[in-house]
Each structure stands twice: as C-alpha cells, then as structure tokens.
PATIPA-75897 format. One record per residue (C-alpha): residue in three letters; x, y, z. Coordinates in steps of 0.02 Angstrom, whole numbers, plus 50000, padded with zeros to 5 digits. Each point is the difference from the previous one (the first is absolute). Example, Ala and Ser with C-alpha at 12.3 -4.5 7.8 and 13.67 -1.06 7.14 Angstrom:
! PATIPA-75897
ala506154977550390 ser500695017249967 
END
This chain:
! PATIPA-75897
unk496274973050736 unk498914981949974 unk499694996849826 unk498454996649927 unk499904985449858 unk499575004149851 unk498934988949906 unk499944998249788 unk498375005249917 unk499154982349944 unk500335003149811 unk501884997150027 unk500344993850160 unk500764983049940 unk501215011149905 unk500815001750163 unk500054982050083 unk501334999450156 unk499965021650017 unk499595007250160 unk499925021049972 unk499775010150154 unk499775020250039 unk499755013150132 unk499845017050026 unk500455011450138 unk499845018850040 unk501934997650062 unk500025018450081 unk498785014849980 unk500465004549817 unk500694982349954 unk499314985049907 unk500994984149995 unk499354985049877 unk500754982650019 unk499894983849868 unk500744985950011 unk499994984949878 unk500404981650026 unk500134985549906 unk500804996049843 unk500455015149917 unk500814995649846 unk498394996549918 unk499605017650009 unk500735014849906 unk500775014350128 unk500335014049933 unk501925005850009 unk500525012550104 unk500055018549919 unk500255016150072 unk498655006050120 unk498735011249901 unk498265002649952 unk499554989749856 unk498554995149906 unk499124982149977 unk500714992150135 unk498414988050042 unk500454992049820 unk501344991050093 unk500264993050186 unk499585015150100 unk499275004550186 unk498745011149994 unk498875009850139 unk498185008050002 unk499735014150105 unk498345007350033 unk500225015950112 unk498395005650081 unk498334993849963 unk499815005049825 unk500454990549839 unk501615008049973 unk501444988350005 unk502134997849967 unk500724986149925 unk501864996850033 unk501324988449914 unk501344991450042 unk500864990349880 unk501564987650057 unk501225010849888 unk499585014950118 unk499105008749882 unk498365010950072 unk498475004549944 unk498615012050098 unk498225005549913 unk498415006650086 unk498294997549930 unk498665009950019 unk498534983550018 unk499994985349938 unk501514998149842 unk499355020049968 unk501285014250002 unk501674990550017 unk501505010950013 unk501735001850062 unk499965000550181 unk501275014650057 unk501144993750156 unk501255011550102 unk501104986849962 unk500294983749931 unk499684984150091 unk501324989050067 unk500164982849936 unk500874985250067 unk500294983849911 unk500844985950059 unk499934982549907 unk500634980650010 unk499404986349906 unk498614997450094 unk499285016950071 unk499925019449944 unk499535011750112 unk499695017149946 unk499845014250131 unk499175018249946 unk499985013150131 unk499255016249944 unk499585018050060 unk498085002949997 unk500355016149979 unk498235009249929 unk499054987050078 unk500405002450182 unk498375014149999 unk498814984849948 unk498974993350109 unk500104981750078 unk499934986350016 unk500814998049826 unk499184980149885 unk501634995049931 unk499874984649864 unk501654988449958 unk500224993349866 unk501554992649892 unk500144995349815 unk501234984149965 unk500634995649832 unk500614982649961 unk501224997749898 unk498824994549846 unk499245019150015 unk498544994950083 unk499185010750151 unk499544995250147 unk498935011750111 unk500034998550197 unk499025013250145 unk499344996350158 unk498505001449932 unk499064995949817 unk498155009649997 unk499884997149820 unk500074983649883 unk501255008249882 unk501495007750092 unk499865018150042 unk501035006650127 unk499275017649999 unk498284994450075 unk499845008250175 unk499354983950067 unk501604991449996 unk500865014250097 unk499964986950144 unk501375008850123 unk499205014750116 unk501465011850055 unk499425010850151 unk501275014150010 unk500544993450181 unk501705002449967 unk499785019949973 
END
C-alpha cells in the first residue's frame, strides 16, 4: 500500500514546516477497508492525543485525527470516518453536502493500530464495510488529517484543497477512486 502525500491547505501550511503526512486506502478483501497514515518529522511540536480505550467518541477532528470521505455510488451521499491517535473512532453519513449527518451504524467496530517513536506515528484502521458492500462502485474516497500543534493551532492536510477555506467534505477533494477489484 504506496502512500499518497498529503499536502497542508495554504492558510496554515507553514504551521507544519519539516512534516511529511501520508495516506492510503485499500479494499483489503471483499468486505474489508484498511486506511494507513503515517507522519514524519518532528513530532514534539505537535499535540498527540494519548492513548484511550478504543470507542466511538465525539469531536475528534478538534485534535490530531485521520479522517476519510467516502462517496458510495454516484450520488451525493457520503461517510466520514475518524481516527484519532488515542484509538478513538468516529463514523457519520451525510445525506449531501454537510446535510443529514448521523451516526453511521457498523457491524462492528473498526480496528486501530498505533505505533509511535519520536519521529513517526503511524496509525492503521481496518474496518468492515458492512452496509455498504450493496453500493455501487467505484467508490471517491477523500483523505484528509487534522494536526494540532502544541500551541492549539490546526493544521489541515488532504490530497486535495477545492476550496480557499478548508473543507474536507467537498466531493471534489475525494481524490482516491476505489474500483471494487478486490471483491
């Protein structure tokens, strides 16, 4: 799985001099979805949050968290997914554009890995697609991270910035095209 770099949105990018963030997706079997991020660089000017027990929590993209867009189908309906370092999860669906958000209902929770030096964090999130294995491919998948520095300033990275404030739920940064191949 090759990583694609993801680049700051101009308004902070020299927030985040000397930090390289990368992410992929996968379909990693037919019902399976595997995310990968990795960060480089000095990461003791950021603020990581600690590890907690793995649950659904709220807010997470108020701190250093991974996140995912996933468009299913050709219609404006979309998931987003969080991953925060502390293992905590989030999952909503949207109906369009920021319209509708809810709790997205998964057959079970996803699996988070995090492994960390001094220099690097990885965080790994593998996850049923459970209700969304009926929908119809390929599937526009946008990532996306959030990092904090340690002054409480954000920092907002994609693969892709459509919009001169950041917005993460446009559908015309969902820049990664997954075809299903793997079914």
């Amino acid at each position: 799985m090759t990583g694609n770099v993801l680049t700051a949105h101009r308004s902070c990018a020299e927030l985040l001099a000397g930090l390289v963030v990368t992410a992929s997706v996968e379909l990693a079997s037919a019902n399976m979805l595997r995310f990968d991020y990795r960060m480089t660089g000095e990461l003791a000017q950021l603020a990581i949050p600690r590890r907690a027990p793995s649950q659904r929590a709220a807010r997470l993209w108020e701190h250093t968290c991974f996140e995912a867009f996933v468009a299913t189908g050709p219609g404006a309906r979309y998931c987003e997914l969080n991953f925060s370092p502390s293992s905590e999860w989030a999952a909503y669906e949207f109906d369009g554009y920021r319209q509708g958000m809810r709790a997205l209902a998964l057959t079970s929770p996803p699996q988070i890995t995090v492994a960390e030096t001094r220099s690097a964090l990885r965080v790994t999130a593998s996850m049923a697609i459970g209700e969304l294995a009926h929908a119809s491919w390929p599937w526009r998948v946008g990532l996306t991270a959030v990092v904090e520095d340690r002054a409480g300033r954000l920092s907002y990275l994609a693969l892709r910035h459509p919009r001169d404030n950041p917005d993460f739920h446009d559908a015309a940064g969902f820049a990664v095209q997954l075809d299903g191949s793997a079914r």
